[in-house]
N, C-alpha and C positions, 0 to 999 in steps of 0.2 A: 376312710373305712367303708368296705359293704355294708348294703342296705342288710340289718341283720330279717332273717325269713319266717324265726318261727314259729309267730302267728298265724301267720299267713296260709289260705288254703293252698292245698298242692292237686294238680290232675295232668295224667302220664297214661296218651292211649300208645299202648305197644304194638312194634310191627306185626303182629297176629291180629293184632285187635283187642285188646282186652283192655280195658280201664280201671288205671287206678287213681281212688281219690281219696283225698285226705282233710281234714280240717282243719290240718296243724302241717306246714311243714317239716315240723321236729317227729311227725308220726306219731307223738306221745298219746293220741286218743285211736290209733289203728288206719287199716288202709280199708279200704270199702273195695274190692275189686269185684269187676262186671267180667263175665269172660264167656265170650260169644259160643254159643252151643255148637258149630259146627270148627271147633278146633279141640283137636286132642291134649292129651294130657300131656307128652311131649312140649305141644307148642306153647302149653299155659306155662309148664317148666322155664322154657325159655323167656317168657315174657316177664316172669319174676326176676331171673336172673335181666334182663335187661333195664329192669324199673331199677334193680338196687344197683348197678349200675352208672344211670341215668343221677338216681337219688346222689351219690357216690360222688360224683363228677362235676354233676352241676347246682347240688342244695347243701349238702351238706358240709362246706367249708364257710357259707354262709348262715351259721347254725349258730346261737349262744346257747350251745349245750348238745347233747344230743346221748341219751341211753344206750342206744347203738342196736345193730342190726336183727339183735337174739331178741331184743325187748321190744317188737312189731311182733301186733297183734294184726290179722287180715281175716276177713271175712269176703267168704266168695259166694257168688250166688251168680247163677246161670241165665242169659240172656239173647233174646233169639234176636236174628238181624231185621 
């Protein structure tokens, strides 16, 4: 059996650049995202869509349990390089 994840902190810098981190890999306490000031709202788009992806693919089948996708809470705050 997988090692189950979560507890376990999670961090996902996306090909734009933007980070996200967590405390929990089950995301049950939110994601923390940094998202670098010189990329648009487009690119941040995509970098969400690649985290839950990512999440999607490689965490979440290692999960005992998981609220699911709607029940992520993210907080974004802007970050210069």
């Amino acid at each position: 059996m997988a090692t189950q994840l979560n507890e376990k902190p999670l961090s996902h810098t996306s090909a734009n650049g933007s980070q996200f981190k967590a405390d929990r890999c089950d995301l049950k306490n939110g994601v923390m995202v940094e998202r670098p000031l010189d990329i648009s709202d487009v690119q941040l788009c995509a970098d969400f869509s690649e985290f839950g992806a990512f999440h999607s693919l490689e965490i979440r089948e290692r999960l005992n349990g998981f609220a699911g996708y709607d029940c992520i809470s993210y907080t974004i705050t802007d970050v210069e390089d």
